[in-house]
Backbone as ProteinMPNN parsed JSONL, in Angstrom:
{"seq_chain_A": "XXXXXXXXXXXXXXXXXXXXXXXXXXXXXXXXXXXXXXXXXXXXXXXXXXXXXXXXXXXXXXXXXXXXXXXXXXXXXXXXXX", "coords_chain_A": {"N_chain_A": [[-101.146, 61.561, 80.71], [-99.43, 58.494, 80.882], [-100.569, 55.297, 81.313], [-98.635, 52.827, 83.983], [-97.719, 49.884, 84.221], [-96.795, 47.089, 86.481], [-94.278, 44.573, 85.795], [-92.841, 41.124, 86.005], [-89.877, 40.274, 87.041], [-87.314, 38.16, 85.212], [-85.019, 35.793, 85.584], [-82.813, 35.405, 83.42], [-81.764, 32.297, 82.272], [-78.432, 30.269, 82.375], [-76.369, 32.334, 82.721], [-73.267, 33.247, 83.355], [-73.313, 35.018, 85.499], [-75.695, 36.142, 87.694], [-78.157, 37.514, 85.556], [-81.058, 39.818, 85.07], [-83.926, 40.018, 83.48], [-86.35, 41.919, 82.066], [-89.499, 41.481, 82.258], [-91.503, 42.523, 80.527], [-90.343, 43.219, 77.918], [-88.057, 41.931, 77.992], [-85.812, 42.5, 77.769], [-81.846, 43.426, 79.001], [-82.062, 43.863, 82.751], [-80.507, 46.576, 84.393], [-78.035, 46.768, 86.494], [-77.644, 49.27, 87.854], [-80.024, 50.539, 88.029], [-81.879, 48.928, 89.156], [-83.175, 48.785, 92.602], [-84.156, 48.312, 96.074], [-86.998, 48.727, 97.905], [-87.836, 49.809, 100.153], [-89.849, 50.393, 102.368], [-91.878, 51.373, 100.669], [-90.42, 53.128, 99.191], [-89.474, 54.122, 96.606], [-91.482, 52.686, 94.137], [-94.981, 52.431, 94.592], [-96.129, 49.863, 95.462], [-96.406, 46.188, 96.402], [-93.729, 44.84, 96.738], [-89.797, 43.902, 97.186], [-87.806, 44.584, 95.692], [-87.151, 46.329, 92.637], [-86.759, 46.434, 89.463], [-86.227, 48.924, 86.886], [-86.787, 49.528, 83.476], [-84.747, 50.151, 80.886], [-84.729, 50.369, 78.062], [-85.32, 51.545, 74.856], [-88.656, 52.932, 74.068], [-89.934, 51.545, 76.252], [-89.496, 50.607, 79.797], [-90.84, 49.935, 81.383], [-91.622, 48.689, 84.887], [-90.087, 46.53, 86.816], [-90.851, 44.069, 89.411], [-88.897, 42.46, 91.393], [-88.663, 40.333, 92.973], [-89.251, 37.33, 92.691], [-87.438, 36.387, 90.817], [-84.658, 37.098, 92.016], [-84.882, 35.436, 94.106], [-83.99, 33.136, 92.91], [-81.587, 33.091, 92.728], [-78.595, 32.232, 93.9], [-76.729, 34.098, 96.203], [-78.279, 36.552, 96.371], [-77.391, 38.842, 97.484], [-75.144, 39.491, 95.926], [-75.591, 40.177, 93.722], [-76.104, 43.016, 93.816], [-73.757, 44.237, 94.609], [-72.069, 43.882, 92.25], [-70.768, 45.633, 89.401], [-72.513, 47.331, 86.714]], "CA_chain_A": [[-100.305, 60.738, 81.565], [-99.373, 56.939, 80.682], [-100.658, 54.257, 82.955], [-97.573, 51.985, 84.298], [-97.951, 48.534, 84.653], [-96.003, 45.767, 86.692], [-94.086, 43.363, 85.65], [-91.925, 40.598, 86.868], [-88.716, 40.311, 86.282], [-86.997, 36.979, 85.341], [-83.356, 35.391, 85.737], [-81.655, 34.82, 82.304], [-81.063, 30.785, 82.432], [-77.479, 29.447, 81.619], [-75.612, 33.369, 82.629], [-72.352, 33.518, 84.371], [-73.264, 36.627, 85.874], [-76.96, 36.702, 87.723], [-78.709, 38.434, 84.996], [-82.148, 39.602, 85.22], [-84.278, 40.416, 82.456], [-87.575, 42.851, 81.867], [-90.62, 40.907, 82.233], [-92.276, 42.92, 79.576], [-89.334, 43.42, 76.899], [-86.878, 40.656, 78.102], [-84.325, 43.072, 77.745], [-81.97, 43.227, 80.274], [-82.088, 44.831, 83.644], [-78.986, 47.302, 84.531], [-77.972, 46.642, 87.71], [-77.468, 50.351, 87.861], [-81.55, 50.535, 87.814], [-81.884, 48.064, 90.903], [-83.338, 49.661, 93.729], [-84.982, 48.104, 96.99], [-88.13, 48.995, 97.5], [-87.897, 49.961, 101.464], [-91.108, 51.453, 102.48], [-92.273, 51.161, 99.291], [-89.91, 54.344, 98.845], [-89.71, 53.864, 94.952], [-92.56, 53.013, 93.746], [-95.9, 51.675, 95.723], [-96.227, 48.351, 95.033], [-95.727, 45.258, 97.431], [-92.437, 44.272, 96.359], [-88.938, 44.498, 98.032], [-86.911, 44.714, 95.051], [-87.896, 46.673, 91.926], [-85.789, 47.039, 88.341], [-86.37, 49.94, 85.828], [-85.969, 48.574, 82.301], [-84.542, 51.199, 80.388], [-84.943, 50.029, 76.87], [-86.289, 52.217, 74.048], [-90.052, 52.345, 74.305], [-90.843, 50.307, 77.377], [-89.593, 51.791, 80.183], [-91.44, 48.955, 82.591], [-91.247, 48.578, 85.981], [-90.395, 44.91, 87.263], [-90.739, 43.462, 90.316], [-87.658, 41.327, 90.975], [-88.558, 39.326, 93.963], [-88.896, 36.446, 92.721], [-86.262, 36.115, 90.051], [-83.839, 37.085, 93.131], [-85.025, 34.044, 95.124], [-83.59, 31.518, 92.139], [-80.074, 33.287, 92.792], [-77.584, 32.026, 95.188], [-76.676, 35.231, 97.051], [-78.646, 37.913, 95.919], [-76.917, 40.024, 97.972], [-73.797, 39.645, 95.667], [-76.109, 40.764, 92.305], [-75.759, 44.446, 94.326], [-72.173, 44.569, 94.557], [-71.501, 43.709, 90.891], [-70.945, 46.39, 88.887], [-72.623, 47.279, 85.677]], "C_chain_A": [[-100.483, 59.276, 81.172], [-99.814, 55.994, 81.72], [-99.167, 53.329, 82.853], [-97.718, 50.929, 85.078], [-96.455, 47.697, 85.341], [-95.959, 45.099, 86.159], [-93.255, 42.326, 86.223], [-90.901, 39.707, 86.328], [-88.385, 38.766, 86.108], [-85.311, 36.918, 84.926], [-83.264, 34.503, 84.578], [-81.26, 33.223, 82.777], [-79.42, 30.574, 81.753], [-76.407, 31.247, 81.952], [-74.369, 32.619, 83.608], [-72.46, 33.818, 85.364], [-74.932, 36.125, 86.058], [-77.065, 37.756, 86.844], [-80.544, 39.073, 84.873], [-82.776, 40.574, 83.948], [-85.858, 40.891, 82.554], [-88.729, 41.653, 82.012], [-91.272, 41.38, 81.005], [-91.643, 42.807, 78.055], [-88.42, 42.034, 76.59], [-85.379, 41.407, 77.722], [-83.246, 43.007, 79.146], [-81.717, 44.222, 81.394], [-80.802, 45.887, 84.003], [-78.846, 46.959, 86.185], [-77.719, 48.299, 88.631], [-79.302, 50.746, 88.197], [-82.535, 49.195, 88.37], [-82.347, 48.745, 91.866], [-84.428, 48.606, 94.73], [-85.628, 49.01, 97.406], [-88.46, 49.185, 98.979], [-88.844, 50.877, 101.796], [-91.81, 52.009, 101.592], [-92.068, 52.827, 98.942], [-89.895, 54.856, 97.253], [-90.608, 54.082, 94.215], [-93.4, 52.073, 94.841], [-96.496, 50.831, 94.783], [-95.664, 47.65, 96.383], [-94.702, 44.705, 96.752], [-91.004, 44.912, 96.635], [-87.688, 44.965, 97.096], [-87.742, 44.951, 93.473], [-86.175, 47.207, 90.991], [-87.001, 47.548, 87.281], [-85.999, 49.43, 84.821], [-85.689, 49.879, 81.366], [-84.374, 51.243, 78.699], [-85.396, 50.964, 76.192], [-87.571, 52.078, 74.062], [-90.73, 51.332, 75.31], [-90.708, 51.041, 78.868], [-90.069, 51.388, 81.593], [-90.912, 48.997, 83.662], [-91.515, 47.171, 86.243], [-90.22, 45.291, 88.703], [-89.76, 42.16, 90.123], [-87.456, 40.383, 91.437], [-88.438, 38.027, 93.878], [-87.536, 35.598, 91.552], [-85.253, 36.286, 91.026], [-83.722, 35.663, 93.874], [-84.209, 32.706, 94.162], [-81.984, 32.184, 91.909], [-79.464, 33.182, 94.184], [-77.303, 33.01, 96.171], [-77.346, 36.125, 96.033], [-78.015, 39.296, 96.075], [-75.62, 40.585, 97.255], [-74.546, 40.471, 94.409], [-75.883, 42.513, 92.698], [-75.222, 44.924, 94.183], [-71.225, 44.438, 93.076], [-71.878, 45.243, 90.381], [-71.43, 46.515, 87.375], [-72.117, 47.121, 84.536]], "O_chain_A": [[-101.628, 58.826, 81.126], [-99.387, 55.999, 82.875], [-98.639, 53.155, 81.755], [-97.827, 50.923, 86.304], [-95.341, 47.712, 84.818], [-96.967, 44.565, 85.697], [-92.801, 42.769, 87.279], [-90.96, 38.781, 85.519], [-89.081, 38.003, 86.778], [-84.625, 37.679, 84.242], [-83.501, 33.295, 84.559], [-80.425, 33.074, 83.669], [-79.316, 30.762, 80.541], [-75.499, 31.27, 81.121], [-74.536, 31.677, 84.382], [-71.927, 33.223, 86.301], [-75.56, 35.767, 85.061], [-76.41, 38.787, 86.998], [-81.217, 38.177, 84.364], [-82.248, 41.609, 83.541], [-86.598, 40.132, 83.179], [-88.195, 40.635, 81.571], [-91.666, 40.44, 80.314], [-92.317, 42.375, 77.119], [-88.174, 41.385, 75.573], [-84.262, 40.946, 77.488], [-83.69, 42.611, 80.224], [-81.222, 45.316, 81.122], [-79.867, 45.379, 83.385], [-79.842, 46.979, 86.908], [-77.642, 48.372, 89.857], [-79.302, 51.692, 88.984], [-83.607, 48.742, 87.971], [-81.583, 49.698, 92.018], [-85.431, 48.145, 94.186], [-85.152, 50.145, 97.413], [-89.548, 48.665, 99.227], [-88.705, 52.074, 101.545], [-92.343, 53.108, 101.743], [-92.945, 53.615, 98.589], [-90.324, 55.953, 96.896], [-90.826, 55.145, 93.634], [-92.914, 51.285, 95.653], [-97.116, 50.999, 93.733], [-94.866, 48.125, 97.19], [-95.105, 43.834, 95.982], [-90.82, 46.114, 96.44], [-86.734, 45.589, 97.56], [-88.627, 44.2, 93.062], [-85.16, 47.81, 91.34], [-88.072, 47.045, 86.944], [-84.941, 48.801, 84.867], [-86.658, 50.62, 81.2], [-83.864, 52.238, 78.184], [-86.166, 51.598, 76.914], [-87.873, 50.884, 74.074], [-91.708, 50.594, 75.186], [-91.533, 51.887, 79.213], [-89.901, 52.023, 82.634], [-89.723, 49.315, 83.698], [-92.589, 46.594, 86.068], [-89.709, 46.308, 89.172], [-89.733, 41.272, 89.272], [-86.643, 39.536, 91.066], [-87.736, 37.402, 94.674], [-86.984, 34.503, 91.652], [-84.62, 35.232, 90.961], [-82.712, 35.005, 94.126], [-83.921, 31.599, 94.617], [-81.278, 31.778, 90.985], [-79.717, 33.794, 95.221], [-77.761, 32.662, 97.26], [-76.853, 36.331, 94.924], [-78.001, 40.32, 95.391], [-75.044, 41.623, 97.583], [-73.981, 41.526, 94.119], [-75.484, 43.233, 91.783], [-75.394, 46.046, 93.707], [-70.06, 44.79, 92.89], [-72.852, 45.909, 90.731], [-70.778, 45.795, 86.619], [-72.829, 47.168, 83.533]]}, "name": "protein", "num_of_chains": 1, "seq": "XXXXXXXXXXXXXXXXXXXXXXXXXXXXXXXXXXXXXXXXXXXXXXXXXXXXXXXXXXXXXXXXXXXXXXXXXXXXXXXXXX"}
């Protein structure tokens, strides 16, 4: 079994489009592979918002909380579609 480390995600400077990118890879997140983190239903970790990076070989789990906080509505990054 692999151990699986946190990481934390960060907001692409200069996008159109809130983009958020892998902490580990810097690839970027899918918004499809977004999930709040309600009762730490997901995974257990303190964090309310958690992206899957789905990259070849990585595979990381971010924490997104605070890359969220440096976007205007967050709540709109949800409603966009991939």
């Amino acid at each position: 079994m692999t151990e699986q480390h946190q990481f934390t995600a960060i907001l692409a400077k200069g996008s159109a489009v809130p983009t958020l990118l892998c902490g580990h890879c810097r690839s970027i997140l899918s918004r499809s592979r977004i999930f709040r983190n309600k009762g730490n239903q997901h995974q257990d970790m303190e964090c309310k918002t958690i992206g899957l990076c789905s990259a070849d070989d990585c595979g990381a789990v971010n924490c997104c909380d605070e890359a969220l906080a440096g976007v205007d509505n967050p709540e709109h990054l949800f409603s966009i579609a991939s």
